[in-house]
mmCIF file as Biopython writes it, N, C-alpha, C and O atoms, coordinates in Angstrom:
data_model
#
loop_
_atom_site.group_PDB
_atom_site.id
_atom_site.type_symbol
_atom_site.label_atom_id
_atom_site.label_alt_id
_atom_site.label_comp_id
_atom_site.label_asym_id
_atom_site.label_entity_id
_atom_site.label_seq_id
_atom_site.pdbx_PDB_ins_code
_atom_site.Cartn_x
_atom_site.Cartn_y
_atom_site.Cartn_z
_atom_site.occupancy
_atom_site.B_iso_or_equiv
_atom_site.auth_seq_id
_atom_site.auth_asym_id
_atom_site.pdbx_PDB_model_num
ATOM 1   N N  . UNK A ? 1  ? 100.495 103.316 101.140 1.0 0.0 1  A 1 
ATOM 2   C CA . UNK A ? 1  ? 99.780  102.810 100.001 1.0 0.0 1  A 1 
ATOM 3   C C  . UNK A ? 1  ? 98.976  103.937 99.370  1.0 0.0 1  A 1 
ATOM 4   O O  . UNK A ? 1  ? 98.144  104.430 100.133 1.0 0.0 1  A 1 
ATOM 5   N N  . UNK A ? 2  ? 99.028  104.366 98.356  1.0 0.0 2  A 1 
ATOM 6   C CA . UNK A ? 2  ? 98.226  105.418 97.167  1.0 0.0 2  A 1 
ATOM 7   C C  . UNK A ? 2  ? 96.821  104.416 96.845  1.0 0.0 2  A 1 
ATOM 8   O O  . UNK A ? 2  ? 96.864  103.214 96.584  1.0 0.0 2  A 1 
ATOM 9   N N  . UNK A ? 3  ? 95.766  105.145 96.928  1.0 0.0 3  A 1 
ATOM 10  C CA . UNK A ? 3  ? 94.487  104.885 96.742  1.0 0.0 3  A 1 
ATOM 11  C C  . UNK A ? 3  ? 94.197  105.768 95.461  1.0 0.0 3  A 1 
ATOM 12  O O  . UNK A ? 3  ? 94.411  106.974 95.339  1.0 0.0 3  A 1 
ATOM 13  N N  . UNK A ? 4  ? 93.746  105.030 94.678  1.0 0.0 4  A 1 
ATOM 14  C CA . UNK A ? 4  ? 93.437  105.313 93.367  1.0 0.0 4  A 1 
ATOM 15  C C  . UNK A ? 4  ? 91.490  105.816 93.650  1.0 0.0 4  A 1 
ATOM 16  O O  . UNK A ? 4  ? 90.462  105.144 93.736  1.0 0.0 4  A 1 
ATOM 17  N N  . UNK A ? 5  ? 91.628  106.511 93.680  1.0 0.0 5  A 1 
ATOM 18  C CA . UNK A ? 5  ? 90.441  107.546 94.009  1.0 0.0 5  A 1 
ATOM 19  C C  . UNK A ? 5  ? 89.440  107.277 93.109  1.0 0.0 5  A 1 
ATOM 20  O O  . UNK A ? 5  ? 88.261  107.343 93.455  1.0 0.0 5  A 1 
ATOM 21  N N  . UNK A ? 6  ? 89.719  107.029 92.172  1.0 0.0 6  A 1 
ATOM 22  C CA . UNK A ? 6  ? 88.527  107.027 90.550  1.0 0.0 6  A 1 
ATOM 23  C C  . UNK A ? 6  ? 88.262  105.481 90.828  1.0 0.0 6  A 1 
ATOM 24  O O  . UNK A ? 6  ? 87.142  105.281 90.357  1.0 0.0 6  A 1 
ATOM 25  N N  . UNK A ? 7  ? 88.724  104.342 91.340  1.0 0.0 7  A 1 
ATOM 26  C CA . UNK A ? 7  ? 88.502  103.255 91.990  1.0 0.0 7  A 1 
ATOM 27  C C  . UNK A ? 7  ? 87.801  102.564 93.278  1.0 0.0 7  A 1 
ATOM 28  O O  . UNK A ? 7  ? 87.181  101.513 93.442  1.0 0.0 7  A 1 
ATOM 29  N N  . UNK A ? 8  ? 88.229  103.757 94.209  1.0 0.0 8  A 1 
ATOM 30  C CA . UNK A ? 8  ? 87.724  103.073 95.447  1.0 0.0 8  A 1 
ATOM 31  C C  . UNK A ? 8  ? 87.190  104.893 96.138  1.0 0.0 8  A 1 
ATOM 32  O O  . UNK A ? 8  ? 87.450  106.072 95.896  1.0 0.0 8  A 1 
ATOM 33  N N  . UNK A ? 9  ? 86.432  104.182 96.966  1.0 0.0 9  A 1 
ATOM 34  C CA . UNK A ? 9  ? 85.891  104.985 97.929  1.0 0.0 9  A 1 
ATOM 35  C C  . UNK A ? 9  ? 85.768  104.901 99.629  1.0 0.0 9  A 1 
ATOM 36  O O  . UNK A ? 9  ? 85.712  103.835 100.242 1.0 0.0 9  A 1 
ATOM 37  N N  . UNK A ? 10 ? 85.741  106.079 100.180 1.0 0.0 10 A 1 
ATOM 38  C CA . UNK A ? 10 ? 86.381  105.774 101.566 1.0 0.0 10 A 1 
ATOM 39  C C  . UNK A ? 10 ? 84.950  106.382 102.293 1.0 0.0 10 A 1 
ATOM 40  O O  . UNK A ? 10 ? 84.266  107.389 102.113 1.0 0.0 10 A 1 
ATOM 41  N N  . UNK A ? 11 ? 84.883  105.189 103.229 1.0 0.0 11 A 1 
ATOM 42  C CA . UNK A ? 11 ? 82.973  105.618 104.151 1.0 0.0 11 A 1 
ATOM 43  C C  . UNK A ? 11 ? 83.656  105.252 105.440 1.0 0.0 11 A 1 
ATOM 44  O O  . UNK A ? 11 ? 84.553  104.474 105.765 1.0 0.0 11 A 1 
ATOM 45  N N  . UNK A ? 12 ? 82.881  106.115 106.041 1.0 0.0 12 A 1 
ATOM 46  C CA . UNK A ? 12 ? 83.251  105.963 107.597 1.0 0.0 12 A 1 
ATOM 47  C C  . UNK A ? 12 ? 82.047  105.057 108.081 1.0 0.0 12 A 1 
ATOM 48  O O  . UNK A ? 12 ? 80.875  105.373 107.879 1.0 0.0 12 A 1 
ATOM 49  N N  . UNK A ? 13 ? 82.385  104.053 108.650 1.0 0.0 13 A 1 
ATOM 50  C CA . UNK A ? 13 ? 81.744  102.501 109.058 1.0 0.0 13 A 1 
ATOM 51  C C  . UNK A ? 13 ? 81.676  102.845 111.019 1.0 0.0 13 A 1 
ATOM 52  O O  . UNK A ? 13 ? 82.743  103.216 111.509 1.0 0.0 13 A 1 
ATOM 53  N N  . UNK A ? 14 ? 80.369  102.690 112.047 1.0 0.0 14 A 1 
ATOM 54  C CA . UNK A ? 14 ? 80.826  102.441 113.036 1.0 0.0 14 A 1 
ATOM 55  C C  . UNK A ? 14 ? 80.462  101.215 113.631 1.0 0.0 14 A 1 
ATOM 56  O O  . UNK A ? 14 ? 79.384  100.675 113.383 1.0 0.0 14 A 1 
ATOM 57  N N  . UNK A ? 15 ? 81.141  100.837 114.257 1.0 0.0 15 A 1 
ATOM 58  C CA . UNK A ? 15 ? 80.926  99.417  114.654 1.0 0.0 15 A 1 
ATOM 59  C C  . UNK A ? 15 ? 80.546  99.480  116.352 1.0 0.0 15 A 1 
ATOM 60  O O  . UNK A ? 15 ? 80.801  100.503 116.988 1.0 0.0 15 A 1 
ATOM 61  N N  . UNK A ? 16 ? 79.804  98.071  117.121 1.0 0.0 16 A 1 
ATOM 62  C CA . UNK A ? 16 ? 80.062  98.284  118.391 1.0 0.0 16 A 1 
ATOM 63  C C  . UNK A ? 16 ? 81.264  97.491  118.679 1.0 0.0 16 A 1 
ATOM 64  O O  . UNK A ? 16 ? 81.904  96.777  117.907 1.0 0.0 16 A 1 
ATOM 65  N N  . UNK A ? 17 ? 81.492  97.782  120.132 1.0 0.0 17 A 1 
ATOM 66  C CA . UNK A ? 17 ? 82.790  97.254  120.785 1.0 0.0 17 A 1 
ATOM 67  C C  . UNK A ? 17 ? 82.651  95.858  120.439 1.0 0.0 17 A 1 
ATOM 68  O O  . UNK A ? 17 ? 83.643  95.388  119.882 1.0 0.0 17 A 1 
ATOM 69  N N  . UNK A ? 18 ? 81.577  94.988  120.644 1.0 0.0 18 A 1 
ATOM 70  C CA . UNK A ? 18 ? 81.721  93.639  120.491 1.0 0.0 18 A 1 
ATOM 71  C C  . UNK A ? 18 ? 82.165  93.584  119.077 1.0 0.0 18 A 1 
ATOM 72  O O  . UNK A ? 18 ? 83.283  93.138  118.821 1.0 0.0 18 A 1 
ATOM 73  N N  . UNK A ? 19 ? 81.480  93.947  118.265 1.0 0.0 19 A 1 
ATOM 74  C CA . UNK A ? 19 ? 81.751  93.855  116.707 1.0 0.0 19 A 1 
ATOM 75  C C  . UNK A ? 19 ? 83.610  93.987  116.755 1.0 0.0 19 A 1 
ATOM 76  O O  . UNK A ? 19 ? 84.450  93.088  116.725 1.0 0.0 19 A 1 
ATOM 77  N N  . UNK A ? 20 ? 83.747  95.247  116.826 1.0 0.0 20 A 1 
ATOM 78  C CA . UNK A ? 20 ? 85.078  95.543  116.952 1.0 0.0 20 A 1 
ATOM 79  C C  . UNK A ? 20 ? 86.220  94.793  117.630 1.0 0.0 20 A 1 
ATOM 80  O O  . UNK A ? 20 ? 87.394  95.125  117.465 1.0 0.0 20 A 1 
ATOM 81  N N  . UNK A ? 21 ? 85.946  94.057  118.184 1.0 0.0 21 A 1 
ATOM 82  C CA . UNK A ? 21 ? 86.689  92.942  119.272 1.0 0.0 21 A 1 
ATOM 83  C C  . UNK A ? 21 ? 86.980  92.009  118.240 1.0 0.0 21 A 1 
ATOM 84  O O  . UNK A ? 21 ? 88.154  91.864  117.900 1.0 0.0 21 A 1 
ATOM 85  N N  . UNK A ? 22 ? 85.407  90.874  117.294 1.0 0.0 22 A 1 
ATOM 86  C CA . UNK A ? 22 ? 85.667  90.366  116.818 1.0 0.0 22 A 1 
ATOM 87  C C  . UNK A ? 22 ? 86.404  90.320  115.788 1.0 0.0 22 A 1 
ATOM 88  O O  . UNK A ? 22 ? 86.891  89.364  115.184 1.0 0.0 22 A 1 
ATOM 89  N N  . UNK A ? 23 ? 86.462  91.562  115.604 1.0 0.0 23 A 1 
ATOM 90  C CA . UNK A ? 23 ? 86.837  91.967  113.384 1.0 0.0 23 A 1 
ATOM 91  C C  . UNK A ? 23 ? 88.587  91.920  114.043 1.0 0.0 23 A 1 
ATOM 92  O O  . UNK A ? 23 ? 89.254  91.076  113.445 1.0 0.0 23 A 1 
ATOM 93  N N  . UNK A ? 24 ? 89.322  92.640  115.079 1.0 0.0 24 A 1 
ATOM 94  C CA . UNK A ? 24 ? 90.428  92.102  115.891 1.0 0.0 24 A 1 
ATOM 95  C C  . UNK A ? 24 ? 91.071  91.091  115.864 1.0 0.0 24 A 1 
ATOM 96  O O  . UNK A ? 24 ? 92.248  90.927  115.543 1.0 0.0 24 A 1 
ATOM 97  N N  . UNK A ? 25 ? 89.956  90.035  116.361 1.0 0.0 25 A 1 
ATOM 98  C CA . UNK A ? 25 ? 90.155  88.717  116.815 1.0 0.0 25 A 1 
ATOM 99  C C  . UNK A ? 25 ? 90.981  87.979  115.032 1.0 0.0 25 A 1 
ATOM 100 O O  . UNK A ? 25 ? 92.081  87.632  114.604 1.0 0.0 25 A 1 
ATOM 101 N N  . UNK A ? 26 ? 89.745  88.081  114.628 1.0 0.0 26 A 1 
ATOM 102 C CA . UNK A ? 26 ? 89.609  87.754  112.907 1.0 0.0 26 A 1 
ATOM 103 C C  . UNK A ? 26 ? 91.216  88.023  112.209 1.0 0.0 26 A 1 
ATOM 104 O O  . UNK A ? 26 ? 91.971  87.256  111.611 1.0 0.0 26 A 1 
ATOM 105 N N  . UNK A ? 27 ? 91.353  89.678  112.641 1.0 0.0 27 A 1 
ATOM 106 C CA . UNK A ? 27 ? 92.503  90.195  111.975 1.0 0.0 27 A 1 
ATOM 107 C C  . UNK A ? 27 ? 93.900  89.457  112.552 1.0 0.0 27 A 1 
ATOM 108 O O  . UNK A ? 27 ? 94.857  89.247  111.806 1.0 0.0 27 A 1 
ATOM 109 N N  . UNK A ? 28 ? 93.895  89.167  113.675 1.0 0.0 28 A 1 
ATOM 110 C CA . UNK A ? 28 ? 95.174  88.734  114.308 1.0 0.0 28 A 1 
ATOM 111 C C  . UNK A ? 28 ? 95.164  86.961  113.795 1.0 0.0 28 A 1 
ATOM 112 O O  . UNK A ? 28 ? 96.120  86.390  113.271 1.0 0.0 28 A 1 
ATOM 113 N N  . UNK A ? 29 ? 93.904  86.381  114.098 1.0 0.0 29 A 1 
ATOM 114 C CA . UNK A ? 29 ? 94.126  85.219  113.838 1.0 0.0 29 A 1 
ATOM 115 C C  . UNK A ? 29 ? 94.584  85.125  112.616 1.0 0.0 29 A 1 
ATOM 116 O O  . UNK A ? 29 ? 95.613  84.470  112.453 1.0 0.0 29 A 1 
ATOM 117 N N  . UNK A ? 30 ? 93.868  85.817  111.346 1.0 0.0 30 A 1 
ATOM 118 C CA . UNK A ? 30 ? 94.249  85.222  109.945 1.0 0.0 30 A 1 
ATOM 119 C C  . UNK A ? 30 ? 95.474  86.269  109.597 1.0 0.0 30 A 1 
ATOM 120 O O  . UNK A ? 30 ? 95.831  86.447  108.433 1.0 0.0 30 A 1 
ATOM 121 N N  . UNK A ? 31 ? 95.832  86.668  110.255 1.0 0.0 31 A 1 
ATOM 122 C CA . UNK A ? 31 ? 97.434  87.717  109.993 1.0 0.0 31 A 1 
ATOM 123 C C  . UNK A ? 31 ? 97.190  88.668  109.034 1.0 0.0 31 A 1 
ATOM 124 O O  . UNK A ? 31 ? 97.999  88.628  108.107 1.0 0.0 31 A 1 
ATOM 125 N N  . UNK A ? 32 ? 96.201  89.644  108.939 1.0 0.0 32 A 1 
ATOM 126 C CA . UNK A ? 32 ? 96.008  90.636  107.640 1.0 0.0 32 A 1 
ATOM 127 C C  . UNK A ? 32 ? 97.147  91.567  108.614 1.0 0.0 32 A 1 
ATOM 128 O O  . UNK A ? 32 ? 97.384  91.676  109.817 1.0 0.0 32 A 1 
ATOM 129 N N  . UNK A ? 33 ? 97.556  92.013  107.640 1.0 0.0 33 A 1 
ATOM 130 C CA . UNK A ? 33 ? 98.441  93.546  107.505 1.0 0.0 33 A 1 
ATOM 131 C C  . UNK A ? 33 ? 97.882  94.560  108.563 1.0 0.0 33 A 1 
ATOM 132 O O  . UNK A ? 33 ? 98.578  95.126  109.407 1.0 0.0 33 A 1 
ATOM 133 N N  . UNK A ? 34 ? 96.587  94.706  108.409 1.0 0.0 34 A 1 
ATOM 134 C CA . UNK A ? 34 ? 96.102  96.133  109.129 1.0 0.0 34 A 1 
ATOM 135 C C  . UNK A ? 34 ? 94.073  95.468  109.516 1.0 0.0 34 A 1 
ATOM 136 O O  . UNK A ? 34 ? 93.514  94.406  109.241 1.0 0.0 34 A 1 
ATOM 137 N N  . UNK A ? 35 ? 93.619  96.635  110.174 1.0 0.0 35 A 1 
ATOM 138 C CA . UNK A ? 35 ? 92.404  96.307  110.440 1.0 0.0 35 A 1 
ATOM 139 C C  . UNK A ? 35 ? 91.363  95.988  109.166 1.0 0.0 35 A 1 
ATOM 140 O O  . UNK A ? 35 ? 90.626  95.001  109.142 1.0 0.0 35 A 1 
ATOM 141 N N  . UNK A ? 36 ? 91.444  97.116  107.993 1.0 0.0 36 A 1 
ATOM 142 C CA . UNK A ? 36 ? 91.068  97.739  107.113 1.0 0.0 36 A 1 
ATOM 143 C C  . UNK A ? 36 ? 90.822  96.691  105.872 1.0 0.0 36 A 1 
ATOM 144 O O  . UNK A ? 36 ? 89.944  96.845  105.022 1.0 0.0 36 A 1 
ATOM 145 N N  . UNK A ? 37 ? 91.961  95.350  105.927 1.0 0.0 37 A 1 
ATOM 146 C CA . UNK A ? 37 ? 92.406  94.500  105.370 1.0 0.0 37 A 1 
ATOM 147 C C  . UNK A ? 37 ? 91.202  93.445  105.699 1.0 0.0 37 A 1 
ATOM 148 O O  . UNK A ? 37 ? 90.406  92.933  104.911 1.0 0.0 37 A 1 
ATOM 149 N N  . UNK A ? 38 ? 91.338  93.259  107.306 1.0 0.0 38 A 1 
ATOM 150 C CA . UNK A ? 38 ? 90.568  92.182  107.551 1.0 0.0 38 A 1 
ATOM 151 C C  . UNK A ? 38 ? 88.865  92.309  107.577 1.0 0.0 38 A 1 
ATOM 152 O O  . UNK A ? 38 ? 88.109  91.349  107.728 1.0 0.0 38 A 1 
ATOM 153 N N  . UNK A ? 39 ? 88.497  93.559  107.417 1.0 0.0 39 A 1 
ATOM 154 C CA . UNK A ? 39 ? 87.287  94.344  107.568 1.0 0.0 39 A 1 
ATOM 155 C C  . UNK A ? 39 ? 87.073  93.834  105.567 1.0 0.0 39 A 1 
ATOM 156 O O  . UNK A ? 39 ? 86.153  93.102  105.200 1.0 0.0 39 A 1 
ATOM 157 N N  . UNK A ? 40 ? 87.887  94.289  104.813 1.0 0.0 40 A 1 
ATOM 158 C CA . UNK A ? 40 ? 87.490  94.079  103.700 1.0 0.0 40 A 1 
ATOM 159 C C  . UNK A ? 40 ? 87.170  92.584  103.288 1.0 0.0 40 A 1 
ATOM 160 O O  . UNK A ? 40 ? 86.220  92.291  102.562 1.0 0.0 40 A 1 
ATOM 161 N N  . UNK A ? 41 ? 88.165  91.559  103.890 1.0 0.0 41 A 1 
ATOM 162 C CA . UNK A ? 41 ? 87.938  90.377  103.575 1.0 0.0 41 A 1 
ATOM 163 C C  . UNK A ? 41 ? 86.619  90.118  104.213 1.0 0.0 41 A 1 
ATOM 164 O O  . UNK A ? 41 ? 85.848  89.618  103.394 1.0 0.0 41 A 1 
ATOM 165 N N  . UNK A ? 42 ? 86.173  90.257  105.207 1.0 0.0 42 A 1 
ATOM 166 C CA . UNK A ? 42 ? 84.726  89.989  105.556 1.0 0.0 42 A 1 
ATOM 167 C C  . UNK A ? 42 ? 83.481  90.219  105.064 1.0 0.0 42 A 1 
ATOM 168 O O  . UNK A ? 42 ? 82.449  89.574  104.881 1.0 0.0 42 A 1 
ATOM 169 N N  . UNK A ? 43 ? 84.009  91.692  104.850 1.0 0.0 43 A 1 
ATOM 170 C CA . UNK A ? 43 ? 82.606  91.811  104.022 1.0 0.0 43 A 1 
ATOM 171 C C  . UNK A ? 43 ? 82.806  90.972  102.362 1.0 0.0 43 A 1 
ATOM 172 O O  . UNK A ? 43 ? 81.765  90.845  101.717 1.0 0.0 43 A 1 
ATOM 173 N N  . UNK A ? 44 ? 83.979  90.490  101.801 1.0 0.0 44 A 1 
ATOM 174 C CA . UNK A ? 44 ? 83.956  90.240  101.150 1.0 0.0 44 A 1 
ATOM 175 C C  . UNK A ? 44 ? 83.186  88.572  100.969 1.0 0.0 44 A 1 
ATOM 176 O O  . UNK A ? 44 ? 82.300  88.435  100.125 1.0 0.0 44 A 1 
ATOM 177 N N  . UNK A ? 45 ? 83.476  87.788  101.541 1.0 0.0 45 A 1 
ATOM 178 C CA . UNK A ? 45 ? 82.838  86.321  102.392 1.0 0.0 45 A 1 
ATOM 179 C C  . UNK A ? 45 ? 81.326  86.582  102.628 1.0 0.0 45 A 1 
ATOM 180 O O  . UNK A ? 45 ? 80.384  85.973  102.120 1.0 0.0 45 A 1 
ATOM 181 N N  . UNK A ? 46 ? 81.300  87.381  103.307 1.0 0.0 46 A 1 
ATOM 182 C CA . UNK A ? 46 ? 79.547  87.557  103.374 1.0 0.0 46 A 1 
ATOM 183 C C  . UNK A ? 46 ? 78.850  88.354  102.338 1.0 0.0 46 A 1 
ATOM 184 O O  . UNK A ? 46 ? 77.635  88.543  102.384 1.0 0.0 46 A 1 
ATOM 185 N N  . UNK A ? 47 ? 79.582  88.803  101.443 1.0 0.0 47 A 1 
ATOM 186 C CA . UNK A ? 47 ? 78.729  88.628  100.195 1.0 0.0 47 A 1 
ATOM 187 C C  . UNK A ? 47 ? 78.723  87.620  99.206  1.0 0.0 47 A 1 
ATOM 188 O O  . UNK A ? 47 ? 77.699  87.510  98.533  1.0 0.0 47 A 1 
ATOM 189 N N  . UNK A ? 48 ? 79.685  86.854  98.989  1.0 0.0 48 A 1 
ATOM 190 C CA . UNK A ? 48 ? 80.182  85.403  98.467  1.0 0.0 48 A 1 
ATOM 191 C C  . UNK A ? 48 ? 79.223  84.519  99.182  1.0 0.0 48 A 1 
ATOM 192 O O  . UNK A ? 48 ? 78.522  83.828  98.444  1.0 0.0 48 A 1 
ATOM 193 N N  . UNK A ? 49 ? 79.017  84.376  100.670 1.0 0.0 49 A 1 
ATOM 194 C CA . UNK A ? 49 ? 78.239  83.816  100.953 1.0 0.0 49 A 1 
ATOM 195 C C  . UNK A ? 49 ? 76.383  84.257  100.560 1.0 0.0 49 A 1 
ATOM 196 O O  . UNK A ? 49 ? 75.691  83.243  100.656 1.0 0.0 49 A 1 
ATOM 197 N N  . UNK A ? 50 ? 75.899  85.005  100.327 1.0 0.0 50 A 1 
ATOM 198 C CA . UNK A ? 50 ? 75.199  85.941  100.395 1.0 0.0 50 A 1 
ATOM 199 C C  . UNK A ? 50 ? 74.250  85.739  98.680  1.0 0.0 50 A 1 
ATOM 200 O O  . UNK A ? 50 ? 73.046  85.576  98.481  1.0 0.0 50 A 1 
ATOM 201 N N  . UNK A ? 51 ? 75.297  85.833  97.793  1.0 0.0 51 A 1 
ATOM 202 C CA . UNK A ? 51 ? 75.484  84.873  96.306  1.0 0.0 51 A 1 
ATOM 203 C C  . UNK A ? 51 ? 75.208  83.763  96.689  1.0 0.0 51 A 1 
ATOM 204 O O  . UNK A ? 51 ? 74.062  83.376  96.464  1.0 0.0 51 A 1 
ATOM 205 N N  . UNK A ? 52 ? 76.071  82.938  97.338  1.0 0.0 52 A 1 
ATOM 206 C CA . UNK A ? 52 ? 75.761  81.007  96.990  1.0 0.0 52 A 1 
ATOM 207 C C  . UNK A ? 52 ? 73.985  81.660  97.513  1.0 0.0 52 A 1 
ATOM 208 O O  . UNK A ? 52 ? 73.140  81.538  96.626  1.0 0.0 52 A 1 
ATOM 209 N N  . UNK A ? 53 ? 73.536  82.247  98.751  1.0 0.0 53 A 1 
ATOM 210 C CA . UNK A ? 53 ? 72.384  81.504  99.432  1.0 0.0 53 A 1 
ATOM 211 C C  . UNK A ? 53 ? 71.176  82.138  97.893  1.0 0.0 53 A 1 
ATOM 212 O O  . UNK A ? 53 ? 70.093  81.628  97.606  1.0 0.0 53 A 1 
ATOM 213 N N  . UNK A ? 54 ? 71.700  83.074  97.332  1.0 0.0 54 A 1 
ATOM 214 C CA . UNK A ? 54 ? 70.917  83.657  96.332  1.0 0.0 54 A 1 
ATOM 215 C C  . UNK A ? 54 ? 70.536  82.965  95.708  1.0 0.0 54 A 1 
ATOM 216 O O  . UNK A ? 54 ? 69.333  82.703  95.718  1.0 0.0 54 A 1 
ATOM 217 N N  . UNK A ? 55 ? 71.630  82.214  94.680  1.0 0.0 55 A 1 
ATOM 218 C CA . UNK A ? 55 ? 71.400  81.115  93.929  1.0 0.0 55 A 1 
ATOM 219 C C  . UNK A ? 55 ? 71.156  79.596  93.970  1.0 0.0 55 A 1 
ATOM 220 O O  . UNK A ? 55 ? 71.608  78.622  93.368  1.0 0.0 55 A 1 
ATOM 221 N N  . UNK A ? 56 ? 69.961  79.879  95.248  1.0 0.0 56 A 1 
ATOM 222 C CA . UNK A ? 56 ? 69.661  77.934  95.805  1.0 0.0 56 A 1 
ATOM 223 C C  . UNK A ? 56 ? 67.941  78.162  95.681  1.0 0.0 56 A 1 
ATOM 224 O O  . UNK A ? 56 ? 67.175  77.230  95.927  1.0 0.0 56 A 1 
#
C-alpha cells in the first residue's frame, strides 16, 4: 500500500504487553487486515465516543 505522505503521518506509538494483547484480541476478532488497521479503528471509536460525551 503507497502512503500518500502530504496526507498522513507515521508516529511511533508504544504500548504495554497488556495493551498489546488486547488491540490483538480486537484485531483477530473483528478480522482487520493487519494490526495498524485495527489500532486505527480504535482510536477512531474513542474519539467518536469522546465527541458524543462532549456534546451532553
Amino acid at each position: 500500500m503507497v502512503v500518500d505522505k502530504s496526507k498522513n503521518k507515521q508516529v511511533l506509538v508504544t504500548f504495554s504487553l497488556e495493551q498489546l494483547e488486547e488491540i490483538e484480541d480486537y484485531w483477530h476478532e473483528k478480522r482487520y487486515s493487519n494490526r495498524n488497521e485495527a489500532i486505527r479503528a480504535l482510536i477512531q471509536e474513542g474519539l467518536k465516543h469522546t465527541k458524543k460525551e462532549d456534546n451532553k
